[in-house]
C-alpha positions in Angstrom: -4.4 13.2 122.7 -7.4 11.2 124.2 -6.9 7.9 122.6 -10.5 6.4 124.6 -12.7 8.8 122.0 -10.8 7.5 119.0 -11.9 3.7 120.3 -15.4 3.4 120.1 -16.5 0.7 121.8 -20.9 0.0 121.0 -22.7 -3.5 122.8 -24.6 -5.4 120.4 -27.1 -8.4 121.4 -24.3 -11.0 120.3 -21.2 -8.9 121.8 -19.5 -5.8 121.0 -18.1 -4.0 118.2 -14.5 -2.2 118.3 -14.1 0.9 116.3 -10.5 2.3 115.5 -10.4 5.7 114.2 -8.2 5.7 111.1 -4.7 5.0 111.3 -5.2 4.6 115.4 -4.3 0.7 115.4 -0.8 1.4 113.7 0.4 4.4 115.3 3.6 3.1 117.3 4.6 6.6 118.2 1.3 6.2 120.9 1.5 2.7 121.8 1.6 2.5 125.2 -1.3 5.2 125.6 -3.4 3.0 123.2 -2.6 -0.2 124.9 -3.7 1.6 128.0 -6.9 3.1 126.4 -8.0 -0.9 125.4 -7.3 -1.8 128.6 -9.8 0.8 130.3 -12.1 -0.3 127.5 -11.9 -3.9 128.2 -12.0 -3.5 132.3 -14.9 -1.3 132.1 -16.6 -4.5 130.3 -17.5 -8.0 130.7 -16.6 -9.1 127.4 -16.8 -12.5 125.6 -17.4 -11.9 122.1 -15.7 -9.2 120.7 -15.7 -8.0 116.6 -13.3 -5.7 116.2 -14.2 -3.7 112.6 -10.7 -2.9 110.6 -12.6 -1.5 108.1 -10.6 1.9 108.8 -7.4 0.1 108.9 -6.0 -0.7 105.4 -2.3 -2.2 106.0 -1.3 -3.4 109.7 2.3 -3.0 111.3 3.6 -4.8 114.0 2.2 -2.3 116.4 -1.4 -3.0 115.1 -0.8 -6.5 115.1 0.3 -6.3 118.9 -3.0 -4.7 120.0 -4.9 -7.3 118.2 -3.2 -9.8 120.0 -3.4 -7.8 123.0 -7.3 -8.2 122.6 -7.5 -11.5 121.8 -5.5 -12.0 125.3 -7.9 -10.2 127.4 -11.1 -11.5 125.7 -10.0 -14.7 125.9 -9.3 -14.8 129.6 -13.1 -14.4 129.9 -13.8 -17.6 127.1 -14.1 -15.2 124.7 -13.3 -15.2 121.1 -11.9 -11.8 119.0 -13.8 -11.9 115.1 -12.2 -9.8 112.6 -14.3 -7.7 110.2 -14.1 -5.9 106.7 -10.0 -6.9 106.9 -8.5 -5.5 103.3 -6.7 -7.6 101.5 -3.5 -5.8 102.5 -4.1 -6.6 106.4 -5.4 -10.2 105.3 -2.0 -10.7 103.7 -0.2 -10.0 106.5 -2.5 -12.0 109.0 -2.1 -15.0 106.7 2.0 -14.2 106.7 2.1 -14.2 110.4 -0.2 -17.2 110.6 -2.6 -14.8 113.1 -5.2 -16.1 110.3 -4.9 -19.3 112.8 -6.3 -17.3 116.0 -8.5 -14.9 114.6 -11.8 -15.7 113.3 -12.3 -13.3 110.3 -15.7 -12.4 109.0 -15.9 -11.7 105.0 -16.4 -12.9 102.2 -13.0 -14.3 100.7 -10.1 -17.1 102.5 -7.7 -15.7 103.7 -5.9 -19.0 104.5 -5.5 -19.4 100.7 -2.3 -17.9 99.2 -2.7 -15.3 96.6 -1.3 -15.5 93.5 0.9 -13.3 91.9 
């Protein structure tokens, strides 16, 4: 399977927007060849601000959480900083569990740093 047409990748005039095809970002059983695919994607571009849109992605496992720190590694080696956008509730839960909330900058509407009641 050719993970780089299932990562779409489009340059905006403030950075670049990340694209997963559903389910991509939390398939473990292809990790390495995703990890691979981001990497091509991120050598292949000067990237500093990255937004990588989740809005396919509606839980996150550690797998998914890996390549978003794998990101956040490479973008930030340039000065960079990785934004999160339209993150579900699900995947905000999780980010707030694994205090990732702290490195990511996440772009809606509601806090995730806030706990959720119950």
């Amino acid at each position: 399977m050719a993970y780089t047409e299932q990562v779409s990748l489009t340059s905006t005039t403030d950075g670049h927007i990340m694209r997963f095809a559903t389910g991509l970002l939390n398939a473990s059983s292809a990790a390495i060849e995703i990890a691979r695919s981001l990497e091509i994607t991120l050598d292949n571009h000067q990237i500093v601000s990255l937004r990588v849109d989740l809005e396919q992605t509606k839980w996150i496992g550690s797998a998914g959480l890996n390549h978003l720190l794998h990101l956040h590694r490479k973008v930030s080696i340039n000065g960079g900083e990785v934004t999160l956008l339209n993150v579900s509730e699900t995947v905000a839960e999780t980010l707030r569990l694994t205090r990732l909330e702290r490195i990511f900058r996440i772009d809606q509407p509601h806090d995730i740093s806030a706990p959720h009641s119950v």
